[in-house]
Phi, psi and omega in degrees: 000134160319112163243149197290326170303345194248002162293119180320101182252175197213154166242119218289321215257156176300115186284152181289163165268116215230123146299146202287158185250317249198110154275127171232117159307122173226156185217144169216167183208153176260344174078167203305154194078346184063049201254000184216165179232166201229105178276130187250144153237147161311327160271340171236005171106189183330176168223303196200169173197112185236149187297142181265337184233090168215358165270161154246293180245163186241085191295144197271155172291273193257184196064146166302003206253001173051027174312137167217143156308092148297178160224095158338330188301297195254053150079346154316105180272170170187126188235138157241166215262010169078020203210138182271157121001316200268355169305344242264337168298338201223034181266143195233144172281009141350299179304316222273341172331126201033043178283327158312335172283350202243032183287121156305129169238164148305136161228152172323316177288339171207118159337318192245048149225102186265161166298350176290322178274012215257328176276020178283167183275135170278341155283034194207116177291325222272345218261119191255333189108253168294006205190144158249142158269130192263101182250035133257330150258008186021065193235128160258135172234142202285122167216038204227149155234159181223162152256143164249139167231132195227164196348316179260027167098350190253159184219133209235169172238145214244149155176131148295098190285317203206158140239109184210126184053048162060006157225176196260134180223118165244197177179121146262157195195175194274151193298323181289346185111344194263170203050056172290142166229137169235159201233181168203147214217113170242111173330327166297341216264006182214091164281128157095006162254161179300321203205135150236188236215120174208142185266130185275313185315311199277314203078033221245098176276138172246134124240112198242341159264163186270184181306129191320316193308321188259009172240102170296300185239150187259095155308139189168157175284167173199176158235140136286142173254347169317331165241006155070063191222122182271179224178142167240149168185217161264100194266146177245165183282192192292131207046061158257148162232157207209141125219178182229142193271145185187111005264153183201167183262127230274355154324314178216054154285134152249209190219030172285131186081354175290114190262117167279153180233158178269001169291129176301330190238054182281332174282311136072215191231353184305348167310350193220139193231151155255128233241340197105001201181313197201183172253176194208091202298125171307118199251169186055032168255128170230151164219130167267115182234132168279101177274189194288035160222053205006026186271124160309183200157138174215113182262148164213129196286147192210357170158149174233145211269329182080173198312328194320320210215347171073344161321113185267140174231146185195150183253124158271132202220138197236101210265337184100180202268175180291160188291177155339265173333296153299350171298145169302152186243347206221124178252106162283144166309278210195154181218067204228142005273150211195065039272109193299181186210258162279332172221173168225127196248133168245105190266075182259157183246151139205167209272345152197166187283139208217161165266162174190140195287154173222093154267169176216123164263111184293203188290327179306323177097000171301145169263136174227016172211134155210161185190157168246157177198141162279110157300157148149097200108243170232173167175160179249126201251098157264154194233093157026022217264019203275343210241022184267121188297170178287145182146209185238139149252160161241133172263063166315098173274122170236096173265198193294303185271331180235171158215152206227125164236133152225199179280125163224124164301123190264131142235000000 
């Protein structure tokens, strides 16, 4: 299945070359131990600094990928257990046998991708990891089992039965079958968020992050899973784009000729090696990060503190918004109705008048719609789908300078 966090994206127009305006000394910590994790915004600093291990898993809020989370941070596994859903009565702790070869990871680099997603068929668009989507009731219904095992060592087998009318119904238990519990977890109850929270240990629903909006960089424990290692560094939020300059001097480094990415862990913990004694900050490294309010930003790393204090140290440089050229010009409204039948409506604004390409690619990557149109303001474009097989597209706006993808469901 397409998911949107993993589509590619590029940035067309050149960034310009912008001097630093602006220094800032900044510390931000996770506390001793990395026991915490820390939402950063680039224009105001800290956000919030919240415990990192009072959770297990993390359902995704907003977006179409229906994600879920472990949390690696506090030793939380996820295995799978090679089992349908219609098994889960007749599960033995027998099944666990070499359940370990079968560990699941999160990955980093892109956020709306959980160890929950990590088993999908990739020859199936409809296929979630844990679930199929149903595009007639546009109901995922749960068809995986898993085992977990979290922080104090005990270990339960798991299943997501559903996402339905926006909220999530699993249930879990001890491996012989006894103490089942089933929960439900509705997605309204945390607006404007990435994620919401839930403790298996506690029996606990969390809200622990602040608004996507209001946040850039994630401070934190992690696992990478490219080496299934656990790792402390910088993770960026959803649309932030980051990139690193290397080698370069990090005084009058720009970010001319630089392709920024949307990749979550382009700042990531490599900035820093440990020596046998102490850690030791990477010279001649920058990284330029765009936050979600298109304002330009230049880090340079200047010491980590390690577990005594959990301390990130940095020079902040406030490079200003982006020029002209680069701000985005064409905002979509709306893309309704989505999941489509016969038609489809696309409602955009933009800031001047412009041509602009409209493709739509299927899973495949074929195009089966294209068209040209003069923007200008706001208007609404419809667009035909009556004669498109069922499934998931992308819809590409392509102007002189940018582009916009979003998802739209054929049934």
């Amino acid at each position: 299945m397409i998911h949107l966090s993993t589509i590619k994206k590029t940035i067309l127009a050149l960034l310009l070359p912008v001097m630093a305006t602006a220094q800032v000394q900044q510390t931000v910590t996770t506390n001793t131990g990395y026991a915490d994790q820390t939402f950063y915004s680039m224009a105001n600093a800290t956000v919030s600094t919240v415990s990192n291990t009072d959770w297990d898993l993390a359902f995704q809020i907003s977006g179409f990928e229906a994600a879920i989370l472990i949390n690696s941070k506090n030793n939380v596994k996820l295995y799978n257990a090679n089992k349908n859903v219609s098994e889960w009565l007749s599960m033995t702790v027998a099944d666990t046998a070499g359940m370990t070869n079968n560990e699941l990871l999160n990955n980093e680099a892109h956020m709306f991708n959980g160890a929950f997603n990590t088993t999908a068929d990739t020859s199936n668009q409809f296929d979630l990891g844990w679930g199929i989507y149903d595009l007639g009731t546009h109901i995922i219904m749960g068809d995986s089992i898993y085992f977990i095992k979290l922080s104090n060592n005990t270990y339960k087998k798991l299943c997501i039965e559903s996402l339905s009318n926006s909220t999530y119904n699993f249930r879990y238990a001890d491996l012989d079958g006894s103490n089942e519990v089933l929960r439900s977890f509705n997605k309204l109850n945390y607006p404007g968020k990435n994620f919401g929270y839930y403790s298996i240990q506690n029996d606990q629903y969390l809200d622990r992050e602040p608004l996507k909006q209001d946040w850039d960089l994630s401070f934190a424990q992690y696992v990478d899973h490219f080496i299934n290692y656990k790792v402390t560094g910088v993770l960026t939020n959803d649309s932030v784009q980051a990139v690193k300059a290397y080698p370069v001097d990090a005084a009058t480094a720009t970010d001319a000729g630089l392709t920024y990415s949307f990749d979550n862990n382009i700042i990531g913990y490599d900035w820093k090696s440990f020596n046998g004694t102490t850690y030791v900050v990477a010279d001649s490294t920058v990284y330029f990060v765009i936050d979600r309010h298109a304002h330009k930003w230049k880090i340079v790393f200047t010491g980590f503190g390690g577990s005594a204090n959990g301390n990130f140290y940095f020079d902040q440089y406030d490079l200003g918004p982006l020029s002209v050229n680069d701000v985005k010009t064409v905002d979509v409204v709306s893309l309704y109705p989505n999941p489509a039948t016969d038609n489809t409506s696309l409602v955009l604004t933009t800031t001047k008048n412009q041509q602009a390409e409209i493709n739509i690619y299927d899973i495949s990557g074929k195009s089966v719609y294209k068209s040209n149109y003069q923007l200008a303001g706001m208007q609404r474009i419809d667009i035909p789908t009556a004669g498109f097989a069922a499934g998931i597209y992308v819809v590409n706006i392509q102007t002189a300078g940018e582009q916009t993808q979003l998802k739209l469901v054929k049934n």
